[in-house]
Structure formats: structure tokens, C-alpha cells
C-alpha positions as CSV (number, residue, x, y, z in Angstrom):
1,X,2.9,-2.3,-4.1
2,X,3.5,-1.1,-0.4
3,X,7.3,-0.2,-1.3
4,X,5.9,2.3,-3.9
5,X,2.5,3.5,-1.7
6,X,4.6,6.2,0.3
7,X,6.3,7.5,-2.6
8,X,3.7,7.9,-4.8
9,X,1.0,9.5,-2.2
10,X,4.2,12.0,-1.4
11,X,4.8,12.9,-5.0
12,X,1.4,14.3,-5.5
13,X,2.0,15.9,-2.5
14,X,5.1,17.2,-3.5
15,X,3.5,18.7,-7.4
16,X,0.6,20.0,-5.4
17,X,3.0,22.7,-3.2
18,X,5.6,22.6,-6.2
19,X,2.5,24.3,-8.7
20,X,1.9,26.4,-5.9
21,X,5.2,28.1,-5.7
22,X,5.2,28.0,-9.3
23,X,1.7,29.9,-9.8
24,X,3.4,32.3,-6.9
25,X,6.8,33.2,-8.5
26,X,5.4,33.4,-12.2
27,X,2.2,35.3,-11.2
28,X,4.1,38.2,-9.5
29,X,5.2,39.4,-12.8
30,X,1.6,38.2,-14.9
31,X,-1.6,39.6,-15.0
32,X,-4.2,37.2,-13.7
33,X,-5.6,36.6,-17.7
34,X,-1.7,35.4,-18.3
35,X,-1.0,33.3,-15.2
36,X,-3.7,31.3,-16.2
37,X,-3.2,31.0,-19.7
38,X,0.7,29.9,-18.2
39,X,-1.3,27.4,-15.8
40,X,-3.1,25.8,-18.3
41,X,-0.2,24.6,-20.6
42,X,1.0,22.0,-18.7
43,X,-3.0,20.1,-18.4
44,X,-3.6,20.8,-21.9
45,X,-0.3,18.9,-23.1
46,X,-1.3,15.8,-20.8
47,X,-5.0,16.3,-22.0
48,X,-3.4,15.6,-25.5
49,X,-1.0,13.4,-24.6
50,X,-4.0,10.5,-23.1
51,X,-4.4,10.3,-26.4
52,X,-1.6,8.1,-26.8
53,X,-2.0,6.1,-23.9
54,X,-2.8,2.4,-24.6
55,X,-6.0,1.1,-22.9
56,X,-5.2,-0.8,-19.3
57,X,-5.6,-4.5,-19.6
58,X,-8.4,-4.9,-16.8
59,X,-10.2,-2.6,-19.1
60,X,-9.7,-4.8,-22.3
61,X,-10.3,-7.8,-20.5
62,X,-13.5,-5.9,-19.2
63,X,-14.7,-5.4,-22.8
64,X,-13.8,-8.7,-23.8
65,X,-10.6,-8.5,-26.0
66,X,-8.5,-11.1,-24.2
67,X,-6.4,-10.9,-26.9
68,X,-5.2,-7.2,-26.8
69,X,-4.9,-7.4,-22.5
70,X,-2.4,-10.4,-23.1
71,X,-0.3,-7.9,-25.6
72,X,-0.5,-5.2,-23.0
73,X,0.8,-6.8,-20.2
């Protein structure tokens, strides 16, 4: 929706620079084999966490389930 389009392109925006300053004050006190095992929590718990996402309705409807894209919407 155009109410939500300059939010959500500023958000990324905003996790972008905020991971920056993170990987900046964390990595001062890390060696570079730590930072990124720090840096790599936070993708692998999302990774997991698609998991458990339910599929979008265009794709349901895309494979045919009509009935499964009415119960997600």
C-alpha cells in the first residue's frame, strides 16, 4: 500500500546501517573468526524459522489448491 511503501523501503534502510554499527561495536572486542560466527546467528535463526512460514496464497492458488489460498487469506 502507498501509506506503508516509505516505511518499509526506510526500515531496511534503517537494519542495513543498524548491523553495521553492530558488526562495528561487537567486532572491536572479536577476532574476525568470532564476529562472524556472532553475525551469522541472527540469518541462521530466520533460515530456521521459514520453516514455519505458511505458503502465500498467490502461490497456492499458483499450484492449484484453491482450497488452502481461501484458508490463508
Amino acid at each position: 500500500e502507498d501509506r506503508l511503501r516509505g516505511l518499509l523501503s526506510n526500515t531496511l534502510a534503517l537494519f542495513i546501517v543498524l548491523g553495521i554499527l553492530f558488526s562495528y561495536c561487537v567486532g572491536a572486542g572479536l577476532s574476525w573468526k568470532n564476529l562472524s560466527l556472532v553475525n551469522a546467528v541472527v540469518p541462521i535463526i530466520f533460515g530456521v524459522g521459514m520453516f514455519f512460514q505458511p505458503e502465500s496464497p498467490r502461490y497456492l492458488l499458483s499450484k492449484g489448491r484453491d482450497k488452502e489460498a481461501r484458508v490463508a487469506l
